[in-house]
C-alpha positions in Angstrom: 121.2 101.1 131.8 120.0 101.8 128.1 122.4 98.9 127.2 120.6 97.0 129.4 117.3 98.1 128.2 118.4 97.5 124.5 119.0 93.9 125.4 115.4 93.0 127.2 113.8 95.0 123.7 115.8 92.6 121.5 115.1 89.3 123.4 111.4 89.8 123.6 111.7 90.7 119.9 113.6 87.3 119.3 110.8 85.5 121.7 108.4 87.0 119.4 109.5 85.6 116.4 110.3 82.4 117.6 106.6 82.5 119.4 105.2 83.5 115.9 106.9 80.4 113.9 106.1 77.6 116.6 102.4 78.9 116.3 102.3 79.2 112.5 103.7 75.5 112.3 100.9 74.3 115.0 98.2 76.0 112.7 99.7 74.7 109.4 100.0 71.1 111.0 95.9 71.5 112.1 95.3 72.5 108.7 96.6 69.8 106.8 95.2 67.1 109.1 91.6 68.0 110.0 88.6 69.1 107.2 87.2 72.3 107.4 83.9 72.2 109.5 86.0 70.5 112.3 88.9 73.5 111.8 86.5 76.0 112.2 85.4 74.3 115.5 89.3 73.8 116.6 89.8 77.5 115.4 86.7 79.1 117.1 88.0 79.7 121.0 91.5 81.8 119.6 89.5 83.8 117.3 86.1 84.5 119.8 88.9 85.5 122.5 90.6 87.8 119.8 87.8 89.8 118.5 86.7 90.2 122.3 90.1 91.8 122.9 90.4 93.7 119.6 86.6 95.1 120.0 87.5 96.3 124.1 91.1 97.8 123.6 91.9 97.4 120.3 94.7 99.6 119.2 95.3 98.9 114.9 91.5 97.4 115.1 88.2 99.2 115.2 86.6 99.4 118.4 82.7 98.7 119.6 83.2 102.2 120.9 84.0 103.7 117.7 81.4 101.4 115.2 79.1 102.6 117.7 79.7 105.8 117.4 79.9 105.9 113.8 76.3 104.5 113.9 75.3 107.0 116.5 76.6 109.6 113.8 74.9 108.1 110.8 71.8 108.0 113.3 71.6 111.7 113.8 72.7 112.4 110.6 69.5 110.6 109.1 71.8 108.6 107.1 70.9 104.9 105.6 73.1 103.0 107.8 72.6 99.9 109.5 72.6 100.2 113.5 74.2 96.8 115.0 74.1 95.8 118.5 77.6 93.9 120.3 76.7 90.9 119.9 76.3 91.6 116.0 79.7 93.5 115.8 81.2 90.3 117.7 79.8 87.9 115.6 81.3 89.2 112.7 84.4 90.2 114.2 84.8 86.6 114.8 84.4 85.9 111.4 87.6 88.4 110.3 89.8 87.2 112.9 88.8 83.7 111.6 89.4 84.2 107.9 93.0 86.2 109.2 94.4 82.7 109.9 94.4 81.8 106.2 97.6 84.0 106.0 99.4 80.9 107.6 98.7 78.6 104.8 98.8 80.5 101.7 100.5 78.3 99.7 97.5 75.8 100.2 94.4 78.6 99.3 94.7 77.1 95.3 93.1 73.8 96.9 89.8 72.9 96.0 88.6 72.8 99.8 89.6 76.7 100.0 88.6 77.9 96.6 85.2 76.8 97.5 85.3 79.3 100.3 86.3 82.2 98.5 84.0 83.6 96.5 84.7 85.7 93.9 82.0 88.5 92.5 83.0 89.8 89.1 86.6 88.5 88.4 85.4 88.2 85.0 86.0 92.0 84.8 89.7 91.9 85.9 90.8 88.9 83.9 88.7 90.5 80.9 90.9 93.6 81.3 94.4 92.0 82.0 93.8 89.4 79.1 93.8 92.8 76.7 97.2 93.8 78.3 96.5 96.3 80.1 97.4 97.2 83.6 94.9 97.4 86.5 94.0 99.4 89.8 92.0 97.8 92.1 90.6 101.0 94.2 89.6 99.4 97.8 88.8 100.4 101.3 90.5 99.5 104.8 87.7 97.2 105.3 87.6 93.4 105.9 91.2 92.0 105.4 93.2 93.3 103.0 96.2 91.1 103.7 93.5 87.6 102.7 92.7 90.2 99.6 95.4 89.8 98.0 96.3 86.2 99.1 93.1 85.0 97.3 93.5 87.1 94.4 97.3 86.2 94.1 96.3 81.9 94.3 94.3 82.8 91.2 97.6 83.4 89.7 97.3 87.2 89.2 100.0 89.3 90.5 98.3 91.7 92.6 100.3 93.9 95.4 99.7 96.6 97.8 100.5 100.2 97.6 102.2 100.7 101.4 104.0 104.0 102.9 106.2 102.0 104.9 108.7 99.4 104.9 107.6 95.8 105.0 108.5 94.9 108.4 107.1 91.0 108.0 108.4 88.6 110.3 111.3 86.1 108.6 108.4 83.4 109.0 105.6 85.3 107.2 107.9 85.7 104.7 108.7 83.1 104.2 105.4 81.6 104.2 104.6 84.3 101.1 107.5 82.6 99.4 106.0 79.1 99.5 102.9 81.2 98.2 104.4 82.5 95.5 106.0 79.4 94.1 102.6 77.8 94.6 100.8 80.3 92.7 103.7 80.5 89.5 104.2 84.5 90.9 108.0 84.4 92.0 109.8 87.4 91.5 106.3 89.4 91.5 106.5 92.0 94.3 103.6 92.0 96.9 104.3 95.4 98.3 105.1 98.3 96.7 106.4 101.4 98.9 106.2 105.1 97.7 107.2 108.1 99.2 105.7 111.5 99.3 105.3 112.3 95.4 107.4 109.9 94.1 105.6 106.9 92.4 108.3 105.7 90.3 108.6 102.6 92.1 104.5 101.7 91.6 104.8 102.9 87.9 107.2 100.4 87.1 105.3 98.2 88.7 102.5 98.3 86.2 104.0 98.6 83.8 104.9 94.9 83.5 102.2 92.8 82.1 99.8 91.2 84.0 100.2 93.4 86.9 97.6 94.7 89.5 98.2 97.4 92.4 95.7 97.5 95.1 94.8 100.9 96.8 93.0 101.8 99.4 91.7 105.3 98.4 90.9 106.5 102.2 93.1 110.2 102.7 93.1 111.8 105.7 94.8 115.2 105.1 93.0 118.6 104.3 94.2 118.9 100.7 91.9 115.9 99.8 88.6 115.5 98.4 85.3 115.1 100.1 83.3 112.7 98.0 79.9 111.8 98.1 78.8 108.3 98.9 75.9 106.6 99.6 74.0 108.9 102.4 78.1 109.6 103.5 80.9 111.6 102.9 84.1 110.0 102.6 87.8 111.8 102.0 89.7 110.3 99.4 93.4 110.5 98.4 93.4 111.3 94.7 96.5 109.5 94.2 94.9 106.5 93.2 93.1 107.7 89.8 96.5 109.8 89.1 98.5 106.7 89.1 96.0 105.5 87.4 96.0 108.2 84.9 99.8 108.3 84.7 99.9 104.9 83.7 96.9 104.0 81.3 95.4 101.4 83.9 92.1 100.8 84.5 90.8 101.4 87.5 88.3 98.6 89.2 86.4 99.0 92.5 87.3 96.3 94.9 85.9 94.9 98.2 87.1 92.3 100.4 84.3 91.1 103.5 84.6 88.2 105.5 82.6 85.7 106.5 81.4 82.9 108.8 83.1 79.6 109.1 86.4 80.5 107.0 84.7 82.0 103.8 84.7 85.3 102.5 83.8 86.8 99.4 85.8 89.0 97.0 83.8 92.1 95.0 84.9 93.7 91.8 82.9 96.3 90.5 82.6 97.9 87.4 85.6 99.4 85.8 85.6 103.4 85.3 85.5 104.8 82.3 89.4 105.7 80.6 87.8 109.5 80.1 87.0 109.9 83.8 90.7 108.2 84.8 93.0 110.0 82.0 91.3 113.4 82.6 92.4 114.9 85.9 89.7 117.3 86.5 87.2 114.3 86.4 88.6 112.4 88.9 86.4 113.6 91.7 83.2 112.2 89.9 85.4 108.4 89.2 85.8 108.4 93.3 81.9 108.8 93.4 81.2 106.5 90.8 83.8 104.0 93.0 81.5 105.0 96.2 78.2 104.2 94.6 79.5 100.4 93.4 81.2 99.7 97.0 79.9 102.4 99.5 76.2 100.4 99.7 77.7 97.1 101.4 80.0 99.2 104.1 76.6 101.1 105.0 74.6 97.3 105.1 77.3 96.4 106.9 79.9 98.7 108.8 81.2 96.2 111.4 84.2 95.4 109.3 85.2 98.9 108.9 88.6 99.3 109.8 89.4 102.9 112.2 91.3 104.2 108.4 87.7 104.0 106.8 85.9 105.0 109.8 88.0 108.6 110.3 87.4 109.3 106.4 83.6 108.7 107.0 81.7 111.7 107.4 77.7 112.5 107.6 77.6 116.4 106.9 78.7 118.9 104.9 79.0 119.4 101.0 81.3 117.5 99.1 84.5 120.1 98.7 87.1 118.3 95.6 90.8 119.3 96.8 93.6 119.3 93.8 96.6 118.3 96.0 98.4 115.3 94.9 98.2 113.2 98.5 100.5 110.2 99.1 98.8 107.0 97.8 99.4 104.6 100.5 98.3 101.9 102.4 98.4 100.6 105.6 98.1 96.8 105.3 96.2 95.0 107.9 99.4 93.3 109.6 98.9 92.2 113.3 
């Protein structure tokens, strides 16, 4: 019987994949044939039916039930936050299922049709700081998409990756497609994931420590040892992995913020970098992860519907800020459906 078992569980898998590669070829084939205003009409039904089933029973999405009950907390909390109705929340859920798609044609986002809908606020920063050699942490939030983050950073031709505790577990074809990207782009060889264990950061050290090299984090933590930082009219717990890596490595450290938008654009945010006192100084680190909360923390509380249920469980609306010093893992989930 469990042999029997073990055989459904690995043909559904292989129906999967092969499922997953006949629809990425269909998409890649609408792509490259139709312009963009008529895409996002061919593209619309998928993604409306999507964020309908994401928003009801979502299981790695945020649900209406628990936007809505962040805004009920903000609410009561007398918090600055804006309250949005379903029909808001759907609108804009559209939108990020919308933009997800772009992960099937990466190799194509250095086009001029796509550059144009990306839009990028304050790049100048992180080229200024990679063009003086040094290493750079992009501190971000599980908010919007993080996998189109660093797609659209990485068709500018900067070798951005993600910070992830687990193992990439992309299918073949995905793969594959970030291959094509990565030739595209002139970033072969540059890693797009880096994993890290529990206290070990040797892997993401190395990492920067080649040139032109960026690691994205999202700075979310979620056990008792870390910090409660102060935000915008909200506390939010943060790993403090992110400025010790940091720290450990001389990199500057960059807010970043990824939102999506309608009709296949989004736009890219990068904030000002922290000072190198704040980063190299452990003891300081609590007031860099407000300073990274004051830059980003505005837009999420304008506009929580792309909050993803990572960011929503660090949120909180009482209580003083209490600073932990336990080293937590610095790791991200990547937004991988």
């Amino acid at each position: 019987m469990k042999i029997w078992h073990a055989f459904v569980e690995r043909l559904a898998r292989a129906a999967s994949r092969r499922a997953y590669r006949y629809f990425g070829v269909m998409l890649r084939f609408v792509e490259f044939c139709l312009p963009v205003p008529i895409l996002v009409f061919f593209l619309f039904p998928a993604a409306a039916v999507t964020a309908t089933c994401e928003l009801v029973m979502g299981k790695r999405h945020s649900t209406f039930r628990q936007l809505h009950h962040l805004s009920e907390s903000a609410r009561h909390a007398g918090a600055q936050w804006r309250p949005r109705s379903f029909a808001q929340i759907w609108t804009v859920r559209v939108a990020m299922c919308m933009v997800r798609l772009l992960r099937y044609w990466p190799d194509r986002l250095r086009k001029q049709r796509w550059r144009r809908r990306c839009q990028f606020v304050g790049l100048e920063r992180l080229k200024a700081v990679l063009d003086e050699g040094r290493p750079v942490v992009l501190a971000t939030l599980h908010y919007g998409n993080l996998t189109e983050l660093y797609h659209c950073i990485r068709s500018c031709g900067i070798g951005v990756a993600f910070l992830t505790a687990r193992r990439d577990s992309a299918l073949p074809y995905r793969s594959q497609l970030d291959s094509w990207a990565d030739c595209a782009n002139g970033l072969e060889g540059v890693p797009r994931r880096i994993e890290v264990g529990h206290l070990n950061l040797s892997q993401a050290i190395g990492f920067l420590a080649q040139p032109n090299r960026v690691l994205a984090i999202p700075i979310e933590g979620h056990a008792k040892r870390d910090m409660m930082v102060r935000g915008p009219g909200y506390f939010l717990r943060a790993a403090p992995g992110a400025l010790h890596l940091a720290g450990l490595t001389g990199a500057v450290v960059i807010p970043c913020l990824f939102s999506a938008e309608k009709y296949l654009r989004s736009t890219i945010r990068f904030g000002e970098p922290l000072a190198d006192d704040v980063v190299s100084h452990r003891e300081r680190h609590p007031l860099g992860y407000e300073n990274i909360l004051q830059q980003i923390g505005p837009w999420i509380a304008e506009n929580p519907e792309q909050s993803a249920p990572e960011l929503i469980d660090a949120i909180s609306f009482r209580g003083p800020p209490v600073h932990g010093d336990g080293l937590a893992k610095a790791a991200a989930e990547i937004d991988d459906p």
